[in-house]
N, C-alpha and C positions, 0 to 999 in steps of 0.2 A: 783110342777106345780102351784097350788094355791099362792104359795109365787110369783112367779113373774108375775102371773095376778094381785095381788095388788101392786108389786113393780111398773109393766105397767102403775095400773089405777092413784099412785100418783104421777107418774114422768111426764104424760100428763096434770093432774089436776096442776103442778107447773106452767109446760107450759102457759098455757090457760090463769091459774089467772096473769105471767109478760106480756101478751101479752095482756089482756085487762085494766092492768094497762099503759102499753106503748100507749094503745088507748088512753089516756087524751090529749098526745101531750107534746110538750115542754113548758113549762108553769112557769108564775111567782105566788112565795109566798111570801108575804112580800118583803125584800131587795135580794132576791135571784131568780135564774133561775132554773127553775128544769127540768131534762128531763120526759121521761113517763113514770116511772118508779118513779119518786117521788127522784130522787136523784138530787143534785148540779149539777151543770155545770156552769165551767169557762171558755170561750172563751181563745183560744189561736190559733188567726187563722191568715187567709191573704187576702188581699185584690186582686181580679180576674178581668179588664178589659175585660168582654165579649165582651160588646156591641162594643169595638172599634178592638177587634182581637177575632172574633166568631170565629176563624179554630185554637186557640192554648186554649181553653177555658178546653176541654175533660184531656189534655195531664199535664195542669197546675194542674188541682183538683187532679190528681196524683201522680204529684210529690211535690205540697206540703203534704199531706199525708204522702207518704213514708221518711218525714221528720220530721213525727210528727206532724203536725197540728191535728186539729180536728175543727175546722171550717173554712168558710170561707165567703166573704160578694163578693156578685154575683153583676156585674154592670150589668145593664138592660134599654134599656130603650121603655117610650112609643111610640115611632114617632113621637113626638113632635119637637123635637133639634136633636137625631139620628135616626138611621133607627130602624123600632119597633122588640122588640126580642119576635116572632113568639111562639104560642100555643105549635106546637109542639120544636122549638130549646129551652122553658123554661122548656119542661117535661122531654127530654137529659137531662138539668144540674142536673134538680132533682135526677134523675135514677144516673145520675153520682157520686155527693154527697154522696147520700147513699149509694152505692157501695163500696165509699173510705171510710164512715164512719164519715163523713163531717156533722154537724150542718149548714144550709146551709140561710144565710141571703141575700134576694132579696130585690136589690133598684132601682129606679129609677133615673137617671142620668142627665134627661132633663131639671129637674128647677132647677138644684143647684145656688144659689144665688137670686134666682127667690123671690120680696116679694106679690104677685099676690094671695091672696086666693084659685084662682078660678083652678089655676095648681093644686091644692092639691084639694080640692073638689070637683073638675069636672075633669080633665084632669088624674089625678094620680089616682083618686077612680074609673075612668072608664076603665083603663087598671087592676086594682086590681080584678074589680068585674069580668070582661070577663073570666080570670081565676082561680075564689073561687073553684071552683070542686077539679083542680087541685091544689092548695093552702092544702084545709082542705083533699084531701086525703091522703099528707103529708105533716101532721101538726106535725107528730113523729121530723122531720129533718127541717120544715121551718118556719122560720121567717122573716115575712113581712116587711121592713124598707119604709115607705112610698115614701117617697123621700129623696134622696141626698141633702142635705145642704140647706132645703129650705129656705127663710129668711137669705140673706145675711145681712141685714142690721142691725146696731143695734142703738137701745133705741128707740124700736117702741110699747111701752106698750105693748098691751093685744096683738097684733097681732099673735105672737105666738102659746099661748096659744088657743084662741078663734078661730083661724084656725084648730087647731088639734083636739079641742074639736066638732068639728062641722063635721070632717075627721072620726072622732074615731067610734061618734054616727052611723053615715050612715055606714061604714061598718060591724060594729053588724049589723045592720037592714039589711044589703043586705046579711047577714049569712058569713058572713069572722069569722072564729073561732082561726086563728091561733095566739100565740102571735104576735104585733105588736111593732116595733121599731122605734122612734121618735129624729132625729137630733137637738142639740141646734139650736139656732138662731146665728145671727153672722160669717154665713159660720162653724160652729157648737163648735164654741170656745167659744160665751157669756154667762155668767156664771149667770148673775141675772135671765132674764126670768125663764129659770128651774130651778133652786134653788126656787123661790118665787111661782111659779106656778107647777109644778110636779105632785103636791099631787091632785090639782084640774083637772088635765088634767086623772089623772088615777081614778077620782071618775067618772070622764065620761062612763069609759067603765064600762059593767055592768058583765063582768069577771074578771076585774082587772089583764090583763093580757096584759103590759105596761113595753117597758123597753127604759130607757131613754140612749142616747149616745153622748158625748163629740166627740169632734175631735181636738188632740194636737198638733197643729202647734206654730207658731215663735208668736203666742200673747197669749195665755192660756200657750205655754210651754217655754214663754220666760226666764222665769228663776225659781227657786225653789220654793220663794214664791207665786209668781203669779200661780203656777201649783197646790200647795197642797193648800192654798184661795178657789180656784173653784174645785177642788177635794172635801176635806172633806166639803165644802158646800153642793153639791148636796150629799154626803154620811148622812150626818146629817138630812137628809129630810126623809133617811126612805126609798125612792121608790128603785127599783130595775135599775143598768146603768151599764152601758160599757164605754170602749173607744170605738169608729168603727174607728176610723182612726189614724194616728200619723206619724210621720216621725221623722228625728233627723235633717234636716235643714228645712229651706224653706223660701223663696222668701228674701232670703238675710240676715238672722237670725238664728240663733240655736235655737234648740228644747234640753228642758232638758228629752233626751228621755232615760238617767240610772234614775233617779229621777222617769221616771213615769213607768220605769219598777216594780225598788225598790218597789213604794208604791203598785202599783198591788197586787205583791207580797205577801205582808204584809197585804193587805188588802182584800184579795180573788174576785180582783174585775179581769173582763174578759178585753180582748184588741184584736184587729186585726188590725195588721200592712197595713200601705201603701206606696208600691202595689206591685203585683210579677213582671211586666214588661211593659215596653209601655208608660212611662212617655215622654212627651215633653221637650221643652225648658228648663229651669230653674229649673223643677222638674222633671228632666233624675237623678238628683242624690237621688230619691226615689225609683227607679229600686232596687228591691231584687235579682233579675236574670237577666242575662244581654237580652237585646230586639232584640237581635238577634237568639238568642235560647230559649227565654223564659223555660230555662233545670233545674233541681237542682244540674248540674254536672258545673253550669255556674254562682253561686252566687256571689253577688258583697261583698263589704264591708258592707252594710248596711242589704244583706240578711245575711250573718254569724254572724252580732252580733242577730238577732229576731230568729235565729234557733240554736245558739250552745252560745249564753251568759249564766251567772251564773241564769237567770233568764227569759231564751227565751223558745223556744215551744220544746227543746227537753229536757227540765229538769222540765220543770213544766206543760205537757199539758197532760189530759186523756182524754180518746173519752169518748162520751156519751152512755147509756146503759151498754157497755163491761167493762166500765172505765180502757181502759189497759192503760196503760204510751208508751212513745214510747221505743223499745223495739231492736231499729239495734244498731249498733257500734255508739258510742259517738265521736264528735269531740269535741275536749280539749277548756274548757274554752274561749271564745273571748269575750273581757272586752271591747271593745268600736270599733267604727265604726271607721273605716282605709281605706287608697286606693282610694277613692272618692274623684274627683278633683271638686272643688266647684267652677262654673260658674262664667264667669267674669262679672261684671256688662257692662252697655253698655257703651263704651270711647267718644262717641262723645259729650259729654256736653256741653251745649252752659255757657261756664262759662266766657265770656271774660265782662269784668268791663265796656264794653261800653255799657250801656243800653238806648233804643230808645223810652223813653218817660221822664216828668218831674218829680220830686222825690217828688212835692206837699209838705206837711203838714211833712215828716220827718226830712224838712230843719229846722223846727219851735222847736225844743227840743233838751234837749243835751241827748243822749242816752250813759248810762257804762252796760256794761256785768257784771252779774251776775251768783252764782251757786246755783239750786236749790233756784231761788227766791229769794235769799239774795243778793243784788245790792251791800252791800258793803265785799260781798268777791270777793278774788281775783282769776281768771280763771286761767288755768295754761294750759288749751288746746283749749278754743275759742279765736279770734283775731278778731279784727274787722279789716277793712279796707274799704275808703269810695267807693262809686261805683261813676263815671264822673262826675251824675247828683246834687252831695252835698252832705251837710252833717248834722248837725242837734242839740239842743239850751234845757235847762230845765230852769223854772222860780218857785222860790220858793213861790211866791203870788197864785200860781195855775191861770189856765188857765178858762176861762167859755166857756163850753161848751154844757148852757143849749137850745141852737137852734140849737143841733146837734142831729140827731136822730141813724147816725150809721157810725162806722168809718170803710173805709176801706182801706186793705193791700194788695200789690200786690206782692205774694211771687214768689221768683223763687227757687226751692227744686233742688237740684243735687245729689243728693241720690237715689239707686234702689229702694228704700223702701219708703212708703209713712211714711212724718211726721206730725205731730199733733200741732197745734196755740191754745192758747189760751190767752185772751185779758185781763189782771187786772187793773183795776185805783185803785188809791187811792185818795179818795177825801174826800170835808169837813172839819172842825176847827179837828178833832176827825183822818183825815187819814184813813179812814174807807175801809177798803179792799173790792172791787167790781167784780165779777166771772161775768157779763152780761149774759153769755151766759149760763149760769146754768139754767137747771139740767146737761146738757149734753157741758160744757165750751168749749170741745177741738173741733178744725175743721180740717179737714183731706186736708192735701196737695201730690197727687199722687205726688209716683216718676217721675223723670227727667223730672217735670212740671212746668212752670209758669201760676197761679191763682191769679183771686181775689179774697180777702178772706172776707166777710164781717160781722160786728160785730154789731149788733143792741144796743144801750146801754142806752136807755131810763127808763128803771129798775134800774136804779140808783140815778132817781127822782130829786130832788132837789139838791142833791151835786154837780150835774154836773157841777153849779155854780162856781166851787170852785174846779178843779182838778187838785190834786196838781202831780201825777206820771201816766204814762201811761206805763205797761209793757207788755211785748208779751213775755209768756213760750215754748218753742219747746222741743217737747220729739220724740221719735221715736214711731211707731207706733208697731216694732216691732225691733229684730237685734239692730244694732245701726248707730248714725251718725256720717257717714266715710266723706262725702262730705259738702259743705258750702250750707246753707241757705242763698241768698240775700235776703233782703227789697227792693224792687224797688219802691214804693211809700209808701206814705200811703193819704188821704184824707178823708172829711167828706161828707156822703152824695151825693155820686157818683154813677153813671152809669156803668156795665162794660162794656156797648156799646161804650165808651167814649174812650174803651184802649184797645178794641178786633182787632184791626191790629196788635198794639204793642205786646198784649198777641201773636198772632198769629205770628208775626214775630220771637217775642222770643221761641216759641215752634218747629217752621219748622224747620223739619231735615233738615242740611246743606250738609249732609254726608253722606256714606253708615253706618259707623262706629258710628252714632247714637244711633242704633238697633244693637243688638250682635248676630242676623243671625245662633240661636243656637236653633232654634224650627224644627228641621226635619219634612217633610214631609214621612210618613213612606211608601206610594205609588210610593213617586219619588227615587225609587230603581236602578235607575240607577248611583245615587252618593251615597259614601259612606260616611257616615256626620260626618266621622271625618277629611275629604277633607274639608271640607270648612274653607276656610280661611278667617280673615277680617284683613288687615296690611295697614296703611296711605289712609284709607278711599276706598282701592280697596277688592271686595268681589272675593276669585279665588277657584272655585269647577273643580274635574274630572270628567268625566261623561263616560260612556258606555253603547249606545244604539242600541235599535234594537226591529224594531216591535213596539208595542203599549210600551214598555219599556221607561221611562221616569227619564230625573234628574233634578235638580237643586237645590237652597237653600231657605230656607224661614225663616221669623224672627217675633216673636209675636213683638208688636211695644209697649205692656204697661203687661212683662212677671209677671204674679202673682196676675193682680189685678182684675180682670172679669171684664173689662172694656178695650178699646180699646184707641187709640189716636181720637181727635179731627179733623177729614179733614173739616170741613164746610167751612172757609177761604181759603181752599187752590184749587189751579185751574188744576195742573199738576204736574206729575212726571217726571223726565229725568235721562237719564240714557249712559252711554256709552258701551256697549254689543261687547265684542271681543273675536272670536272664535280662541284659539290657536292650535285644533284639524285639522286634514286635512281634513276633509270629511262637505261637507256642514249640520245645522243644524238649527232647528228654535227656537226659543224665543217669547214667550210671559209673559208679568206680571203676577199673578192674585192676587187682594186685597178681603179677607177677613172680611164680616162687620156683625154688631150686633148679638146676642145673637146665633143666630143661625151658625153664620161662616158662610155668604151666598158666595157660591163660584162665582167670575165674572171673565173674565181672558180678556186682549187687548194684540192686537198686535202691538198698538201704529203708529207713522206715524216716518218715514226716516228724517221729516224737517217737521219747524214748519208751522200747515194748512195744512198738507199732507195726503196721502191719511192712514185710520184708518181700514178698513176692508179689508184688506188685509195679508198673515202669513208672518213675517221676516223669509227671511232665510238668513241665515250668511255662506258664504262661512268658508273656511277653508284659517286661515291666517288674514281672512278680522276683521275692526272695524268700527261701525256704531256708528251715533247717532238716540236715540230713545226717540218720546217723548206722554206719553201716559195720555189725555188731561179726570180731573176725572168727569167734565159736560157732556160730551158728548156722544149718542146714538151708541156707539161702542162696548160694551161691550158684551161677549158672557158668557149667565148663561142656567141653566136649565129651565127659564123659555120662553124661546124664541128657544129651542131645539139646544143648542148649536151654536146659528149663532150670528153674530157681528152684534147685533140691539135689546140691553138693552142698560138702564143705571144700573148704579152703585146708591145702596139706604143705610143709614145707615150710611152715611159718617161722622156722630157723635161718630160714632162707628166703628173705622177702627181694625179690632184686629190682622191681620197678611198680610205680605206681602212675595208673592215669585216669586219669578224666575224662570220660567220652559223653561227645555231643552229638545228640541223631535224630531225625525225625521221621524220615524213611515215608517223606508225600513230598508236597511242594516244595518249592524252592523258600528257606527260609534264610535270612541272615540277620548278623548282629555283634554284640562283645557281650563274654559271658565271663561272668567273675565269680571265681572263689575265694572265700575268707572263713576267718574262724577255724581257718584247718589243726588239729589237734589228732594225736595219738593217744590215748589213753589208754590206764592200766587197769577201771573198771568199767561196768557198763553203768552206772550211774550215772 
């Protein structure tokens, strides 16, 4: 009897001591994570859209679980840009995590791209701090990620760093105890800020309790080098990181995503893939499960190579505390990502050689292709060919161009992908090689855009006198380039006010087949979006409605780049709308603008000057024309409670346009086609 009174009192006493070692919380030591327990943890988790599908949020932490995961990175966000995720719907995920046994990392979703201090010190620290209680009562399973992608931009010195530093302090002081998780700069790919600052952003906190995280897309995972460069950089610094994010495509580029499995691996560092389900446009082929079922019985290509690779979450991932492995039936090796049809880019490019302005200063040189900066190799895959406006002359005396202060280029990109300018002379008795635009040379030209691009080049001092070569280097920004870069001007000391019709004309969609009408609206459930067709400029969806049930098609207008199209030139949209269902149905537009995706929708007018607040309804059979004017106080948003009497704001920023089909009685169905779609510069 006495024996198992003390076998009792040590088996409770073991108890007690992991349970007040578990109190520490998840915590970093040095280059490592540790749970409460004082043991490693390597992430090997997935990435959960709550904030955009909060009713499949319970059912996901589930089932990636019973697939082995053991974390996972929670979207969240303030009510800033989405609707706020709620006191108690954040204290469900928690309870839910830890249930499944989940490491459980909370972001915020609302500034991604955001370079604004003020989102992270005020806006992000004050949804942080409303729930510390519940944060620090499980600090065992959470970690804080302050926000999603802050600092899109990069080579913005200390901004980084001096925002988080400033983020870090206030939340000690407001008692946040849990560790905290911190996104590179760069939309979370740039590799210098945290490599150079790291170490001073985690002396900030006075727990040292800091764990830094990359995100490897088509520019940090563009190829091997480039990926293990900004790997073992931030590795050699010492501080404790992750990957939070990664894919194996994106926005028109490969990700070397075996390369950064491998090094993982090897490297005992952690990773959580993106995303289980629910991706848009261009990035539906980052869907791990398909968005229909958001199920583990429903994985795509890209969720069986992250759960059954030689190096995915069923062969190397242990939960924290129990540290068991995953422990169901194995599915056999899958070596790389299959089955995923990779997005077309958009067909309408305005590529035609007839360009509507003067070609200026490029008639003045003679211009040869070069590879890799060497003018005197020979290309074997660039062509030139001249565009209407001329062609272009070099003089071996060097040219003076010491009363020029800046040259500029008026590019037109046909590529989904943005590509990168950068402007070298050579000049002087000596030849002397000039970067002007250093530190930061290259200038970025958005896909399917025509810009000005311009070059300041008075840091080249006195040579100017005497220049003897002017070259322009193009690299890809990321992927590569498939499609032709035009010159359409170039000149010295220009205005772009001088060329904003021209720009503007060369930018206006002419076409429906522009925009590749591949960003579903996931509400407009009444088409199924693999219905939607775009074939010689006609857009044809099916539709099935009834009740508040709603379809039609929508297209981001600039997919990839958190940034929208340019409408401030333009005056009107038009469109051709014909119902080939029987049952009558209505149509309205609705354009999408800045940061926020502000929703406005028109029902446009029958003929031009017609009447605009009033709903199209389209028999069955019938075709109209419709034309839906972007000045005008017609518009119906949520600020005017749904009635046609807004305008439309942000037109700098247009980021998606769609179609909607409704009828809102019986059950109607059919295929509805749009043509004639055009962007215009006036309302004529």
């Amino acid at each position: 009897m006495e024996f198992i009174k003390i076998f009792l009192l040590i088996f409770l006493s073991l108890i007690n001591s992991s349970l007040n070692q578990k109190g520490k919380g998840i915590h970093v030591s040095g280059n490592k994570l540790l749970d409460g327990n004082g043991e490693e943890f390597i992430f090997r988790g997935v990435n959960l859209p709550h904030a955009w599908f909060t009713d499949k949020t319970e059912l996901s932490i589930k089932d990636i679980s019973s697939l082995g995961a053991n974390s996972a990175r929670i979207v969240l966000a303030s009510g800033d840009l989405y609707p706020k995720t709620s006191y108690d719907e954040l204290e469900k995920i928690i309870n839910w995590c830890e249930k499944y046994e989940l490491i459980c990392v909370l972001e915020l979703h609302d500034f991604t791209g955001s370079d604004d201090p003020n989102d992270i010190t005020e806006k992000a620290l004050n949804y942080w701090n409303e729930v510390k209680d519940l944060l620090n009562d499980h600090k065992d399973y959470i970690i804080v990620n302050i926000a999603n992608e802050w600092e899109g931009s990069w080579d913005k010195g200390n901004l980084w760093s001096d925002t988080y530093i400033t983020a870090i302090k206030d939340m000690r002081d407001n008692g946040i105890e849990n560790s905290i998780m911190i996104d590179a700069s760069g939309y979370g790919q740039e590799t210098g800020p945290v490599i150079k600052s790291a170490k001073k952003v985690l002396e900030a906190d006075p727990n040292k309790n800091i764990i830094f995280s990359y995100h490897v897309y088509s520019v940090l995972g563009k190829d091997d080098n480039s990926l293990k460069t900004g790997l073992d950089g931030l590795k050699n610094t010492g501080v404790c990181w992750i990957v939070g994010e990664f894919g194996w495509w994106q926005n028109g580029g490969d990700v070397v995503y075996k390369t950064l499995t491998d090094y993982c691996n090897k490297n005992n560092i952690g990773w959580i893939a993106w995303s289980w389900a629910g991706n848009g446009g261009i990035d539906k082929v980052l869907d791990l499960a398909s968005p229909r079922t958001f199920s583990k019985e429903d994985l795509t290509g890209w969720g069986e190579y992250i759960f059954y690779s030689k190096y995915g979450i069923q062969r190397t991932s242990k939960l924290a505390y129990t540290y068991k492995s995953y422990s169901g039936e194995k599915h056999e090796i899958v070596d790389e990502v299959t089955g995923i049809e990779i997005p077309d880019s958009p067909s309408g490019k305005n590529t035609s050689l007839e360009v509507p302005m003067d070609a200026g200063e490029l008639t003045n040189y003679e211009w040869k292709l070069g590879v890799n900066g060497d003018a005197d190799a020979e290309p074997t895959v660039a062509t030139m060919e001249k565009l209407s406006n001329g062609g272009i002359l070099f003089n071996e005396k060097g040219y003076d161009l010491s009363s020029v202060s800046n040259v500029n280029i008026i590019i037109r990109n046909n590529n989904a992908n943005t590509v990168q300018l950068d402007l070298i002379l050579k000049a002087g008795k000596s030849y002397k090689w000039y970067e002007p635009n250093k530190p930061t040379p290259y200038i970025d030209v958005p896909g399917m855009m025509t810009q000005m691009i311009t070059f300041n080049i008075e840091a080249v001092g006195d040579d100017l006198s005497d220049v003897k070569q002017i070259s322009f280097r193009i690299q890809p920004s990321n992927g590569k380039i498939a499609n032709s870069v035009d010159f359409c001007h170039m000149g010295f000391d220009e205005s772009e006010d001088s060329f904003s019709e021209e720009i503007a004309e060369m930018n206006r969609p002419k076409s429906a087949d522009y925009f590749t009408w591949a960003y579903p609206d996931n509400t407009a459930t009444g088409t199924p979006p693999e219905s939607v067709k775009v074939e010689s400029g006609k857009i044809s969806f099916t539709y099935e409605l009834e009740g508040n049930i709603y379809g039609g098609c929508q297209t981001e207008t600039r997919p990839g780049l958190g940034t929208g199209l340019d409408f401030t030139n333009y005056k009107m949209i038009k469109a051709t709308l014909t119902n080939k269902g029987d049952s009558p149905v209505h149509c309205n537009i609705i354009v999408k603008t800045g940061n926020g995706w502000r929703w406005a929708e028109s029902a446009g007018a029958r003929k031009l000057g017609g009447e605009e607040n009033q709903e199209q309804i389209i028999d069955g059979g019938e075709s109209i024309d419709v034309y839906y004017y972007l000045l005008h106080s017609f518009w119906k948003t949520q600020n005017v409670n749904w009635k046609y009497e807004d305008k439309l704001v942000d037109l700098d920023d247009v980021r998606a346009i769609e179609f909607k089909v409704y009828n809102g009685g019986d059950i109607a169905k059919g295929v509805f086609e749009i043509s004639n779609f055009e962007v215009l510069v006036d309302e004529k």
